[in-house]
N, C-alpha and C positions, 0 to 999 in steps of 0.2 A: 576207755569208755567211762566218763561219768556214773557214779551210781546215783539211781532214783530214790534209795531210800534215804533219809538221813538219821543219823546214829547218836543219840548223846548218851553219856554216860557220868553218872554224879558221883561224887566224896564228899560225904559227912561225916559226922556224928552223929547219934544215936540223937533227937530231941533236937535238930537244927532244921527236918524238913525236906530233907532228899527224896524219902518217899511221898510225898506231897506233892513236890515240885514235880517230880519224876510222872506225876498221874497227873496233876494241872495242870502240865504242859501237855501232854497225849491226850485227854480230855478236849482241851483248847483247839489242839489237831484237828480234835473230829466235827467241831462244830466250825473249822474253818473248810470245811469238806474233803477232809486230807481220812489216811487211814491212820491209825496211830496202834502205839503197844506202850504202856508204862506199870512198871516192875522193878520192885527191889530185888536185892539179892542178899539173903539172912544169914547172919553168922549168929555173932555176940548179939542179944538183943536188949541191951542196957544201954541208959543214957550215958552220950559219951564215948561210945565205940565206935571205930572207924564203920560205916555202913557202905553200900552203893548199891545205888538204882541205875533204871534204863529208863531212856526215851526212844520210840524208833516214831517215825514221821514220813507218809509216801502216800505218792499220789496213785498206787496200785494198790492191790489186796500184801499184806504182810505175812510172809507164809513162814518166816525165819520166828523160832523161840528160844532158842539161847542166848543167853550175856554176851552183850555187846563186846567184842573183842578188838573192833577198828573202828574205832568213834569218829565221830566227824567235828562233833563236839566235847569238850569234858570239861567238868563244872564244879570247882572246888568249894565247896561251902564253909570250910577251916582250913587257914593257911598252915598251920601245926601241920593239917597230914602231907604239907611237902616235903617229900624226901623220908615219912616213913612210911609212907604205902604206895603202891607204888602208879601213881598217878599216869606214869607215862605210856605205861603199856599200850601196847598197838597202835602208837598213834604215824601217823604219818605225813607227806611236809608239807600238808594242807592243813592240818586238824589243828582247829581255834579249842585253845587253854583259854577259861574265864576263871579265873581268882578271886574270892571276898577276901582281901588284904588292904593291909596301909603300904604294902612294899607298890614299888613301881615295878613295872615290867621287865625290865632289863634285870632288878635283882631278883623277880622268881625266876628266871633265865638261869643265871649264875647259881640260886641254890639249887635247880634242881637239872637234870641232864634233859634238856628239852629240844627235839630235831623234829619238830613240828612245826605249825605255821605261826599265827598271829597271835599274843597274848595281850588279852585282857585284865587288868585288875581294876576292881571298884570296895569303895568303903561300904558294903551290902549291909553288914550288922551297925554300921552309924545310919545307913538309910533307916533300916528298921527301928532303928532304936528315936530318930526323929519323928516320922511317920506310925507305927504302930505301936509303940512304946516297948516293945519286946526285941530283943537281942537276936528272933530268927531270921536269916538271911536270906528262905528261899524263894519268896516275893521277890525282893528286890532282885535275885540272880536272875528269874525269869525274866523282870524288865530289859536286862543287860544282855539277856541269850536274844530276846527281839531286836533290840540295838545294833546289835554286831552280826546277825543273821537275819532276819527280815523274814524268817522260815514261816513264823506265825502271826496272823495280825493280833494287834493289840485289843482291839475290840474285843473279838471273840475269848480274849483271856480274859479279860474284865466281867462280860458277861459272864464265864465260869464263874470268877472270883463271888461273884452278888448269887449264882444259881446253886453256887456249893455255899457259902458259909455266912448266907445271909440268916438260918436259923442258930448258928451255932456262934457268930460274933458280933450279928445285931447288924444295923446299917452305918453304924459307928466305924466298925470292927471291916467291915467290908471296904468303904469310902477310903482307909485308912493302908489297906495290902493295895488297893486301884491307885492313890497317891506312889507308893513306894515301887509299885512295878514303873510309873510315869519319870519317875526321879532319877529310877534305875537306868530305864531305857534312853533318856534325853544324856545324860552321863556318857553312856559305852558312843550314843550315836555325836557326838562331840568332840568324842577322838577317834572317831571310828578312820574316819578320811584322810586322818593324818601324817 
């Protein structure tokens, strides 16, 4: 049986935006008329520590609150944490690995033990770093989890993107993560078919 919910689970760094992304996409859910949950999970709480959040995403009520344990999706936002945390856990031989990396897919394959499904990788911190002049990646991953998943429309991220951070980054600042999720997205959906 298919399950209804669907499960993502991020790897960061502390200051890359997992917890952001992690609500910008569950946020995005709900205004696509979905039910959503998005949640870190705290360890170290310094820039720079391996971190990870959740997304959960269904078209029912969400009765489940603990850390995602069988992702459907998982969302590396630094390719360093391959192979030292342990990214793989519970996945299984459907669950789409999405990478911010220069490697191609076949070598995060080879460095890391991966018996999951389809991998992704995209240059998410060259997107950003084009588009928002900042090195965070978790714009662009978002564009690339709608590319490769189709889970969320892109509209309704966007309109998050201008309803959350139009006082906090200007219309500049806004215009600028909506380019980078579009860059993102057109990217993963380019080789998605291939």
């Amino acid at each position: 049986m298919k399950k209804r919910m669907k499960e993502v689970r991020w790897h960061g760094r502390g200051g890359q935006g997992a917890k952001t992304a992690a609500f910008l996409l569950a946020e995005a859910a709900m205004d696509d008329g979905k039910y959503f949950q998005g949640f870190p999970e705290y360890g170290p709480e310094r820039e720079g520590a391996p971190i990870k959040a959740y997304t959960r995403i269904s078209d029912r009520p969400i009765l489940q609150h603990d850390a995602v344990s069988d992702p459907d999706v998982v969302i590396v936002l630094d390719d360093t944490l391959l192979g030292s945390v342990p990214v793989t856990d519970g996945v299984v031989e459907d669950t789409i690995l999405m990478v911010n990396t220069k490697m191609t897919p076949d070598e995060v394959v080879k460095k890391i033990d991966w018996h999951g499904g389809r991998v992704y990788t995209i240059k998410a911190t060259d997107i950003a770093m084009e588009t928002i002049g900042k090195p965070i990646p978790n714009t662009p991953m978002i564009g690339a989890f709608i590319g490769a998943t189709g889970m969320i429309n892109e509209k309704a991220l966007e309109s998050k993107i201008s309803h959350k951070f139009l006082k906090k980054l200007g219309q500049e600042g806004v215009d600028a993560n909506i380019e980078a999720v579009r860059k993102a997205r057109k990217a993963i959906a380019e080789v998605k078919d291939k």
